[in-house]
ROLUM-602997 format. One record per residue (C-alpha): y, x, z; residue in three letters. Coordinates in pm, whole numbers, plus 50000, padded with zeros to 5 digits. Example, Ala and Ser with C-alpha at 12.3 -4.5 7.8 and 13.67 -1.06 7.14 Angstrom:
2
<node><Y>49550</Y><X>51230</X><Z>50780</Z><code>ALA</code></node>
<node><Y>49894</Y><X>51367</X><Z>50714</Z><code>SER</code></node>
end
This chain:
68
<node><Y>43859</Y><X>18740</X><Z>15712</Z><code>UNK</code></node>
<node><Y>44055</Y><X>18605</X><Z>15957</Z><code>UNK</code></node>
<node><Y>44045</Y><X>18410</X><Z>16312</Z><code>UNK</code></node>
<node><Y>44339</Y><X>18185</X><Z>16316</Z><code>UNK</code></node>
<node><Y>44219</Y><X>17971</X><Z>16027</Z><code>UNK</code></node>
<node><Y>43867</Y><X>17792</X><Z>15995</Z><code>UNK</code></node>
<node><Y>43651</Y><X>17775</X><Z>15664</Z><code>UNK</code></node>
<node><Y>43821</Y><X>17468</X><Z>15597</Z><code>UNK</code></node>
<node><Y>44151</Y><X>17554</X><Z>15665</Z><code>UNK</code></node>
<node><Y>44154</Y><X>17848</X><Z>15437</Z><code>UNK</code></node>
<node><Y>43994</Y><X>17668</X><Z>15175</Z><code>UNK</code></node>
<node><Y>44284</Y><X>17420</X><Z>15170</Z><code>UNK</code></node>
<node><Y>44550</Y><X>17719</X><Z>15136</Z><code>UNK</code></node>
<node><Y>44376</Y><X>17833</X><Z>14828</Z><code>UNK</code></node>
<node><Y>44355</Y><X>17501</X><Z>14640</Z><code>UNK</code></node>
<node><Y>44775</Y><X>17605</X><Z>14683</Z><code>UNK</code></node>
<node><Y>44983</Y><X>17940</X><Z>14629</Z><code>UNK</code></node>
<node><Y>44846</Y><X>18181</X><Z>14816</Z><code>UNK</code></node>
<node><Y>45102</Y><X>18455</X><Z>14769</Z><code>UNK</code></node>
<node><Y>45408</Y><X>18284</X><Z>14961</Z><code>UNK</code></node>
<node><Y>45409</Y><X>18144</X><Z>15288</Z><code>UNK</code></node>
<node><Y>45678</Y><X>17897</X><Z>15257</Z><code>UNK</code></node>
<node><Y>45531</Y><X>17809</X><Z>14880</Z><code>UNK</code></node>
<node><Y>45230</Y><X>17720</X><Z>15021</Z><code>UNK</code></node>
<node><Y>45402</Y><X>17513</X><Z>15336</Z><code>UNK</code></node>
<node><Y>45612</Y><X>17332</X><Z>15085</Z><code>UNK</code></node>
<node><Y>45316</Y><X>17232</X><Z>14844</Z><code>UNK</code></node>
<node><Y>45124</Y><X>17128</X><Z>15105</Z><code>UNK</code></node>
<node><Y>45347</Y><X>16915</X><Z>15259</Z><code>UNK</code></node>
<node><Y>45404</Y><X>16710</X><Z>14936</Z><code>UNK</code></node>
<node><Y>45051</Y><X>16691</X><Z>14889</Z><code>UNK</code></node>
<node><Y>45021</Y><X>16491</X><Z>15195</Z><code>UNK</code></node>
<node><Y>45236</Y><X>16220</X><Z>15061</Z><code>UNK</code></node>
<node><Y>44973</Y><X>16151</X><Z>14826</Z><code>UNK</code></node>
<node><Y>44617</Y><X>16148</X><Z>15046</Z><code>UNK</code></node>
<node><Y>44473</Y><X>15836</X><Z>15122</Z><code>UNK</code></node>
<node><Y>44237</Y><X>16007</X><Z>15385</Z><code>UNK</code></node>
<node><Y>44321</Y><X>16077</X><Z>15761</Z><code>UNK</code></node>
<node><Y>44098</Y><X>16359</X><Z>15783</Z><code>UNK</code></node>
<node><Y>44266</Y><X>16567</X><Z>15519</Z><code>UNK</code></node>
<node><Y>44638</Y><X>16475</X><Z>15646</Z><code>UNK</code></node>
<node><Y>44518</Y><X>16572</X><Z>16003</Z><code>UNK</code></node>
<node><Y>44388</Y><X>16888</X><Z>15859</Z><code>UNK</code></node>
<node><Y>44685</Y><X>16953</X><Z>15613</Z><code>UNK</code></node>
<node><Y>44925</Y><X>16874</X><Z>15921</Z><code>UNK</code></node>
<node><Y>44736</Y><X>17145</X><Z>16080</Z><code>UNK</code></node>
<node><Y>44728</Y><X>17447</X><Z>15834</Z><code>UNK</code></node>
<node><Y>45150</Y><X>17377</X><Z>15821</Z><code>UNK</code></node>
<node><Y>45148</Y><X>17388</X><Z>16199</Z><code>UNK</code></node>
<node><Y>44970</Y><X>17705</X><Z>16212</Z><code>UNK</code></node>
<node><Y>45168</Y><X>17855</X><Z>15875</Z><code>UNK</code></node>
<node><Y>45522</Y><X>17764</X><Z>16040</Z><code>UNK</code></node>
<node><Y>45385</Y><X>17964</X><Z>16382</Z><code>UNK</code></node>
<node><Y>45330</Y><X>18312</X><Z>16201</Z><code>UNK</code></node>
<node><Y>45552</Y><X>18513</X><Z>16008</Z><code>UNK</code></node>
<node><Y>45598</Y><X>18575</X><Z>15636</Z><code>UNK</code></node>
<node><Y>45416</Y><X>18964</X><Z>15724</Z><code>UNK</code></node>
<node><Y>45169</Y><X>18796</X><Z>15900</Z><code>UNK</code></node>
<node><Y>45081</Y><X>18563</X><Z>15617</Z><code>UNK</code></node>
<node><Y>45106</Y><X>18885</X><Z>15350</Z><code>UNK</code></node>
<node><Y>44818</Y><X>19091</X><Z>15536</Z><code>UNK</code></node>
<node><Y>44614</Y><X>18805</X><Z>15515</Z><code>UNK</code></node>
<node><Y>44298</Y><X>18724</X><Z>15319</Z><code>UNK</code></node>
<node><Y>44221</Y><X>18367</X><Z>15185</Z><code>UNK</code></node>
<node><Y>43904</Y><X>18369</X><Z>15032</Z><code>UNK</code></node>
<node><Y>43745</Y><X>18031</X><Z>14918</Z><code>UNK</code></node>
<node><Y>43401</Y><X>17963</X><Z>15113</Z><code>UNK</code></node>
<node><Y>43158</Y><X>17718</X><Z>15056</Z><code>UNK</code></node>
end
């Protein structure tokens, strides 16, 4: 797993494309235009903060495994 995203975090990354970086910024980003709550824009708003501040390697090395 991984420490730079929490259970929820990841979770949210695989509901998306998990196999591009910038896919995966760009589909969440016009998901947000379409949540009603505040929780899941502040957490969406987070997971493309932390996406923009690591590289497209980074990303690739990664594992995003869905956890209940």
């Amino acid at each position: 797993m991984n420490d730079k995203f929490t259970v929820e975090e990841v979770n949210l990354i695989c509901i998306f494309e998990c196999k591009s970086r910038t896919k995966v910024i760009s589909d969440i980003k016009k998901a947000i235009k379409h949540l009603d709550d505040s929780e899941m824009v502040e957490l969406s708003n987070r997971v493309v903060a932390k996406l923009n501040n690591m590289t497209d390697k980074e990303f690739a090395v990664m594992e995003f495994v869905v956890t209940e």
